[in-house]
C-alpha positions in Angstrom: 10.8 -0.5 0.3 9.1 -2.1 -2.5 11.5 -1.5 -5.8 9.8 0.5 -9.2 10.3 -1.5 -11.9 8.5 -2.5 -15.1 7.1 -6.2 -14.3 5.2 -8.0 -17.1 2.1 -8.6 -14.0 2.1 -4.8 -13.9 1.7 -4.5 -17.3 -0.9 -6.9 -17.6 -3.0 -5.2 -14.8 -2.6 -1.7 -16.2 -4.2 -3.5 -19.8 -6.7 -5.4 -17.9 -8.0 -1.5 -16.5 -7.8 0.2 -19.5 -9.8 -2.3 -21.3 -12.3 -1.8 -18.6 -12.1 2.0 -20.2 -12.9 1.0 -23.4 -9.3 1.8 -25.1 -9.6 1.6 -28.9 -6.9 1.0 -31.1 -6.4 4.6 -32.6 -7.5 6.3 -29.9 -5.7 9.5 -29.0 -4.8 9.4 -25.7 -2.9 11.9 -23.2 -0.9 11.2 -20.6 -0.8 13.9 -18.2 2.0 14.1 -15.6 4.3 16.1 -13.9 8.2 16.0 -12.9 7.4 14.6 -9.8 5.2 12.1 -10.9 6.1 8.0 -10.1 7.4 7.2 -13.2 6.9 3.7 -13.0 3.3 4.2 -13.2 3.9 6.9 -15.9 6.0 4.1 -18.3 3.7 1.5 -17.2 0.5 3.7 -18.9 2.2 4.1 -22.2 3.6 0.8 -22.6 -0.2 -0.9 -22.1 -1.5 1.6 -24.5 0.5 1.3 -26.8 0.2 -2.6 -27.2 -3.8 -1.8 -27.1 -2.9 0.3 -30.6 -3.2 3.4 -29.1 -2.0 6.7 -29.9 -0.2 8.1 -27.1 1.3 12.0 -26.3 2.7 13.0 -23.4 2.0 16.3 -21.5 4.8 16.6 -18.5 4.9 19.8 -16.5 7.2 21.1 -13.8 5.8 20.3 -10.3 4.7 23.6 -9.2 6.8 25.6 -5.7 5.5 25.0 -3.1 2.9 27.5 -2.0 0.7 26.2 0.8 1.8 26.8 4.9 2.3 23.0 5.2 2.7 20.2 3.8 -0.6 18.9 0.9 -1.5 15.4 0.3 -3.8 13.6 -1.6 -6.3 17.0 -2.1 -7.4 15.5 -5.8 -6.8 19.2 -6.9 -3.5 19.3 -8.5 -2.2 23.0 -9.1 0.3 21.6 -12.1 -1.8 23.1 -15.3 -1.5 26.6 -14.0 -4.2 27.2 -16.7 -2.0 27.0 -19.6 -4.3 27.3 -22.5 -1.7 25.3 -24.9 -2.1 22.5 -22.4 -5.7 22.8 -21.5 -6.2 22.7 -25.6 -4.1 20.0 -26.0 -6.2 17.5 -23.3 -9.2 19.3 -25.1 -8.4 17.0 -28.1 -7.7 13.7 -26.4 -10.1 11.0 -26.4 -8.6 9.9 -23.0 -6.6 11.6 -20.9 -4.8 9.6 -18.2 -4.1 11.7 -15.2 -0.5 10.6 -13.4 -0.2 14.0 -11.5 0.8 13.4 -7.7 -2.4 15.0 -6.6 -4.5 14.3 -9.6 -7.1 16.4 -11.5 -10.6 15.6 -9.6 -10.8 19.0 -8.0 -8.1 21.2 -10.5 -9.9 24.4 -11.4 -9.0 23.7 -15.4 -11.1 20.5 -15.1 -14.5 21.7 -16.7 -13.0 23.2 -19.5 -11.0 20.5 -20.4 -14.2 17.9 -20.4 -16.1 19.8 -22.8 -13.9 19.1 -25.3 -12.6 20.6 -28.8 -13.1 19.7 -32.2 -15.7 17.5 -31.8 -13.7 15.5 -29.4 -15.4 14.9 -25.6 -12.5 13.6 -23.2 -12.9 11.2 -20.5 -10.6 11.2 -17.7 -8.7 8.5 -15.3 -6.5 9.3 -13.0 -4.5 6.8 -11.6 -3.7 7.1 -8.3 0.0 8.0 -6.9 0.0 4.3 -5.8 2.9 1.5 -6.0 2.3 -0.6 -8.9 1.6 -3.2 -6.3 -1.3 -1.6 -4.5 -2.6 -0.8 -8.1 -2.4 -5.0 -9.2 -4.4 -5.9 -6.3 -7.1 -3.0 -6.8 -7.9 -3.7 -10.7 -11.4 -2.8 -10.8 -13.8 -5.1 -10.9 -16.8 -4.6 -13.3 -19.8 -5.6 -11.5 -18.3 -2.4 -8.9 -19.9 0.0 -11.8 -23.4 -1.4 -10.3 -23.4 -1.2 -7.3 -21.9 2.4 -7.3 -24.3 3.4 -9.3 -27.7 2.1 -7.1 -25.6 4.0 -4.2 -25.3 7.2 -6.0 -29.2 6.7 -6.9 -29.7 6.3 -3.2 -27.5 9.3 -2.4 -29.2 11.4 -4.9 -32.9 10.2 -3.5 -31.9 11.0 0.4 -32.5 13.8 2.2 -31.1 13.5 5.2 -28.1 11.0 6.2 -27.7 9.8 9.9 -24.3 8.5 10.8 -24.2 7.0 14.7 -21.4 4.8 16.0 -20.8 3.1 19.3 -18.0 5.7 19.8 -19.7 8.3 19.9 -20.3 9.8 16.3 -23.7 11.1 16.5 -23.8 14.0 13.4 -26.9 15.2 10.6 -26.2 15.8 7.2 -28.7 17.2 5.0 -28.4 16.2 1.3 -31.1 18.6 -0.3 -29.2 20.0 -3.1 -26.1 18.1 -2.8 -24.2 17.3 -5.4 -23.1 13.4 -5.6 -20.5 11.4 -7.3 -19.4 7.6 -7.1 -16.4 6.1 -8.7 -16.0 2.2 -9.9 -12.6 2.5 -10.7 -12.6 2.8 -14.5 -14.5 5.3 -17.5 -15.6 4.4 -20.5 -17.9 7.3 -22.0 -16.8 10.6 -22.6 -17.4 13.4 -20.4 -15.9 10.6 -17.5 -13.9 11.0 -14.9 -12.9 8.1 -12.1 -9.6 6.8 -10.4 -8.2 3.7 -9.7 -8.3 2.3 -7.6 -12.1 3.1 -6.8 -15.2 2.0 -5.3 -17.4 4.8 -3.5 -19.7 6.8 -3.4 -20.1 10.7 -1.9 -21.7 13.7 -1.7 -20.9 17.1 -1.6 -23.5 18.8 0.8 -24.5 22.7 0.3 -23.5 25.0 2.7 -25.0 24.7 6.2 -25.8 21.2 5.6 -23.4 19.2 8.5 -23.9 19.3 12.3 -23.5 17.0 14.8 -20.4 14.9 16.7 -17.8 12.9 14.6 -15.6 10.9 16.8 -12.6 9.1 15.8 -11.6 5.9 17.3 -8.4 4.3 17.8 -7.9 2.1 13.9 -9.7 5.1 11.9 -7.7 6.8 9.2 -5.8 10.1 8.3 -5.1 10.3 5.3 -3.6 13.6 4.7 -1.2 12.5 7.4 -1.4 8.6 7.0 -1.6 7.4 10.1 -4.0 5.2 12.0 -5.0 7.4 14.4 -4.0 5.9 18.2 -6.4 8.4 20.1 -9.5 8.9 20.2 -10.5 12.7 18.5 -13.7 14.5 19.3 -15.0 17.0 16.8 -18.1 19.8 17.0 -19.6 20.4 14.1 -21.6 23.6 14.0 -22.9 24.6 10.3 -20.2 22.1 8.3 -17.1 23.5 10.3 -15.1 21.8 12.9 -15.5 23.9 15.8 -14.1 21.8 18.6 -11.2 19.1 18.8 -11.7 17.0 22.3 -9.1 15.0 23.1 -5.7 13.9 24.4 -2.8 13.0 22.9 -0.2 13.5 19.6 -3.0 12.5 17.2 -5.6 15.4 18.8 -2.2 18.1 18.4 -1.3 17.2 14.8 -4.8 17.6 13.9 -5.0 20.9 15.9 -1.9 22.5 14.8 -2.6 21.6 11.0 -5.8 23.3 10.6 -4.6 26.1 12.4 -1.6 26.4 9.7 -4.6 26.9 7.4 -6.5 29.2 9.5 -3.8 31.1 9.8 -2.5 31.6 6.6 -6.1 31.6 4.3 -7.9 34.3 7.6 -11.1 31.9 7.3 -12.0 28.4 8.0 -12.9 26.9 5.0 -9.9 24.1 5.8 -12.0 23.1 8.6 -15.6 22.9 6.9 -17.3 19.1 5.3 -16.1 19.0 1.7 -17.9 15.8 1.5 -19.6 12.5 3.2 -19.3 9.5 1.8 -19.2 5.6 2.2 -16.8 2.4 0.5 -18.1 -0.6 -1.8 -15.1 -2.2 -2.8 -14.8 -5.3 -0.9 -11.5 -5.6 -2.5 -9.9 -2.8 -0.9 -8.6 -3.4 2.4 -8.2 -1.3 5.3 -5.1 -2.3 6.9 -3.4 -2.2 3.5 -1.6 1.0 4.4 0.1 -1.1 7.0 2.4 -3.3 4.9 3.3 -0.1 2.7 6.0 2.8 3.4 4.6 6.4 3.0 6.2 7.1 -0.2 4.5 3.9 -1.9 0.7 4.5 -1.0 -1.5 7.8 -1.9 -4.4 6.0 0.2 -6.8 5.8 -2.2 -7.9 2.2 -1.4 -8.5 3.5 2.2 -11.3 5.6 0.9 -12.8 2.8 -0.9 -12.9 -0.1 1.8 -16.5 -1.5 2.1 -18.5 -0.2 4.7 -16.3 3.0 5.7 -17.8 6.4 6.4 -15.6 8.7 4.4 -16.0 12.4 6.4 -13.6 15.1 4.8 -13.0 18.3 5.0 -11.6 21.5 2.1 -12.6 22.1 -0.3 -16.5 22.5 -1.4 -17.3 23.7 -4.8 -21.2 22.7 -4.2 -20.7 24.9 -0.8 -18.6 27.9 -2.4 -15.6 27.0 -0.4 -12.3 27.1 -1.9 -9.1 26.4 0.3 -6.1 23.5 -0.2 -6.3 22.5 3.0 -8.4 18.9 3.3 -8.3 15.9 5.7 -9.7 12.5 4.2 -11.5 10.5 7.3 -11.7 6.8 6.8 -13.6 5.7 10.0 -15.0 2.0 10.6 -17.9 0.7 13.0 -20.2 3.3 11.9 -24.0 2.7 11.1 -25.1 5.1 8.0 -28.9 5.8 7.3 -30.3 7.4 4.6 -33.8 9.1 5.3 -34.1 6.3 7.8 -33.1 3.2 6.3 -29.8 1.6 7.1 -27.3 1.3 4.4 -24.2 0.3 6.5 -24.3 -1.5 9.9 -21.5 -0.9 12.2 -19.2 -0.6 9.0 -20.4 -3.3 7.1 -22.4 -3.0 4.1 -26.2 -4.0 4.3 -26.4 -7.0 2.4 -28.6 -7.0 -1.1 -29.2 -2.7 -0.3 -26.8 -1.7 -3.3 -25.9 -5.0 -5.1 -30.1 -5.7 -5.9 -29.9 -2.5 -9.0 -27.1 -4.1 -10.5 -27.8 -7.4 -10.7 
């Protein structure tokens, strides 16, 4: 196990990031974390800032009891805030708020309110991932990655139907009318931001009714709620954005099973089970087999969702779709060919060269 220490590389790769985000000296910033939060990350923060000159306050709350029927990973919706309106003002007023909560605030319900700001003040928002400092060194994001997310969200938002095939099997339709879409480069520099570290994708969030098809996992893909690399291949039906059907033999195919039906169970609906959204990595610096070389309590798995050329299918939560539920599966699945109305963005999980790189150059 890696030791959590302050190391003066750390330090320097915190700085380099926050640069990247456009930290003033002056600037009021919040550092939002919990009592369960990795502290090293936590003390790395506030040391950078301060020797950017900033002004930093800290916000730490008590880690919530646990309420869900298992266990809840890397959802991006902490439940920490419990809408306290002292603490929601307070982040109000921050010109940055840097979000070290275990599950971070992408998806918390006090979110919106807390971007629009107080006083005249508009936040921005980076969370930084519940990550080693060591996975965090080697994923400092790299500027010309604002780009290239960017032409992919362009893309994303221009598409109306994505095709995702793979040799495996995977065979599913997503329509993206009305989808909402997003894309992260691993840094924020204007107000009214929000991105993590590390980053590097891009996604959508389809309406309701949007997602049919086959999704088949093959031995090397990813779960990330439980990460592991799965070992067996898993078969899902998708009928209307739910998973209808789980195919398949062996302890990955039951652990998927028997968590969505801890969800099913204890929410009397399926929302657990339905698309909460599609998506595909551009961070050539992010590595899939990274989570190798890492015990579980060091890595969140955040660079897993970034890899280039990965189809990132998950399922929870769906603001876009009305679906509400703490129950999610992140999907990191490789070898898969992704077409947007037609055109071929990723070919058997590699990125089409000169598609998303020609807008940013």
């Amino acid at each position: 196990m890696l030791i959590e220490q302050i190391e003066h590389r750390w330090l320097n790769a915190f700085e380099r990031t926050f640069a990247l985000c456009k930290v003033q000296a002056g600037e009021v910033v919040a550092l939002l974390t919990e009592s369960q939060s990795r502290r090293v990350n936590v003390d790395l923060a506030r040391l950078s800032l301060q020797r950017m000159g900033a002004q930093v306050f800290e916000v730490c709350l008590p880690t919530p009891a646990l309420t869900a029927p298992a266990p809840v990973r890397s959802t991006g919706a902490t439940d920490v805030i419990q809408n306290l309106a002292p603490v929601v003002a307070a982040l109000q007023r921050a010109n940055l708020i840097v979000d070290c909560t275990v599950e971070g605030m992408l998806h918390a319900p006090e979110l919106p309110a807390i971007l629009k700001g107080a006083d005249g003040v508009v936040p921005r928002l980076f969370m930084i991932s519940n990550e080693h400092p060591e996975i965090l060194e080697r994923t400092v994001p790299d500027p010309a990655l604002e780009g290239v997310v960017r032409n992919a969200m362009k893309k994303l938002r221009a598409t109306q139907h994505m095709h995702v095939t793979s040799k495996a099997g995977t065979d599913l339709n997503i329509q993206l009318k009305s989808a909402v879409v997003g894309g992260v480069w691993g840094f924020c520099a204007k107000p009214g931001m929000v991105s993590h570290w590390p980053g590097g994708l891009a996604l959508a969030f389809p309406a309701a009714g949007s997602v049919n098809g086959t999704l088949v996992m093959a031995p090397g893909d990813v779960n990330l709620t439980f990460k592991r690399y799965v070992r067996d291949t898993i078969r899902l039906t998708i009928q209307n954005d739910t998973i209808t059907q789980i195919e398949g033999e062996g302890v990955d195919v039951d652990m998927m099973r028997n968590y969505y039906q801890a969800w099913i169970d204890k929410e009397g609906h399926r929302d657990a089970c339905a698309v909460s959204h599609v998506g595909f990595g551009l961070n050539p610096a992010a590595r899939w087999d990274a989570m190798t070389f890492y015990d579980k309590r060091d890595c969140n798995g955040t660079e897993l969702r970034a890899f280039a050329g990965n189809f990132l299918y998950s399922t929870g939560a769906n603001e876009v779709a009305g679906r509400h539920t703490l129950g999610h599966f992140d999907l990191p699945m490789r070898s898969c060919t992704i077409q947007l109305d037609g055109t071929c963005v990723v070919q058997e999980g590699q990125l089409v060269s000169g598609v998303f790189e020609s807008a940013a150059a």
